[in-house]
C-alpha positions, 0 to 999 in steps of 0.5 A: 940129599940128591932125592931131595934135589932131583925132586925138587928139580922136578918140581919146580920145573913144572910150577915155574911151567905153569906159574910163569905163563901169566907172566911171560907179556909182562916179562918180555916188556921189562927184561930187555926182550927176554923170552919166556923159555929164557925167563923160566931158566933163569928164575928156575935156575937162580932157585935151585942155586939158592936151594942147594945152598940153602939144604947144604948149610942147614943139613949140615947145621943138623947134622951137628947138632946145630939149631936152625934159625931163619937164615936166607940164601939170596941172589944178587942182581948180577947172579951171584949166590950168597948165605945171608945169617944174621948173628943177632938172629942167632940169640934170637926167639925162632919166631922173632929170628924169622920176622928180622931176617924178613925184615932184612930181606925186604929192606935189601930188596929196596935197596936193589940189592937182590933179585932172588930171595930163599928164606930158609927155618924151622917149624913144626910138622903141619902133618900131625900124623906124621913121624918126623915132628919138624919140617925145614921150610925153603920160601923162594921169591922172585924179582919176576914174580915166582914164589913157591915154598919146599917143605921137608920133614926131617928127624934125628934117627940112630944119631943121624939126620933122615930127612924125608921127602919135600913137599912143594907149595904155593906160597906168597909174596913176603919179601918183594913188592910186585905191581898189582894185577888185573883183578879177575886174573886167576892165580897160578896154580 
């Protein structure tokens, strides 16, 4: 688990680098002066907060033999980290599960509530030549705009959950609506 959280410090610092650059003017306009530093440190912060929460809860689901179904990790607008489980989603087809927690995010989001969002499931392993046959996704969306996603293999060997190395890739935007951009503006790589 700490590999998986050293890699992902690494790797979210370097995509908030070069995915927050195109937003530092807007950023500067609306968070009441922030800097550019100030507003990658707290974007990175707030997803390594949900992100360890997140990894905490669903490898320990794991670990007893648990299934996943889409849950999120969700920060307020006043910094605060919270589990968010849905009994409903519980009962649920994991597909179904996931598209109502998606819901739910978005209609906390416009209620205000939320800042930061991690949508965490299950699926199958898109690398099919792989050993492990399921991945854990993390999806993370920021009010500021940042999304990214953090993809990790994982199986059940002699009885214990092994999870391998987590893959970070772009993502887009399901949860917050964010205003148009000028339209010959490349995407963060």
């Amino acid at each position: 688990m700490r590999m998986i959280q050293t890699f992902f410090k690494t790797a979210i610092a370097i995509f908030l680098i070069s995915s927050l650059v195109p937003l530092a003017a807007h950023a500067q306009e609306n968070q009441n002066g922030m800097s550019e530093k100030e507003l990658k440190e707290y974007v990175q912060g707030q997803f390594e907060q949900m992100y360890k929460r997140a990894m905490d809860s669903a490898s320990s689901r794991l670990e007893k033999g648990e299934p996943i179904k889409a849950f999120s990790v969700v920060t307020d607008r006043q910094g605060n980290v919270r589990l968010v489980r849905l009994q409903e989603a519980e009962k649920m087809k994991p597909d179904v599960a996931l598209e109502i927690m998606r819901r739910s995010l978005r209609a906390m989001v416009e209620n205000g509530k939320i800042g930061a969002t991690c949508l965490v499931y299950v699926a199958a392993n898109p690398n099919k030549e792989a050993e492990a046959k399921q991945v854990l996704v993390a999806e993370m969306e920021h009010v500021f705009g940042p999304t990214l996603a953090e993809i990790t293999p994982f199986a059940k060997e002699d009885g214990k959950m092994v999870f391998g190395k987590a893959v970070t890739v772009k993502s887009k935007h399901s949860i917050f609506k964010l205003p148009e951009t000028d339209k010959t503006e490349e995407p963060a790589e």
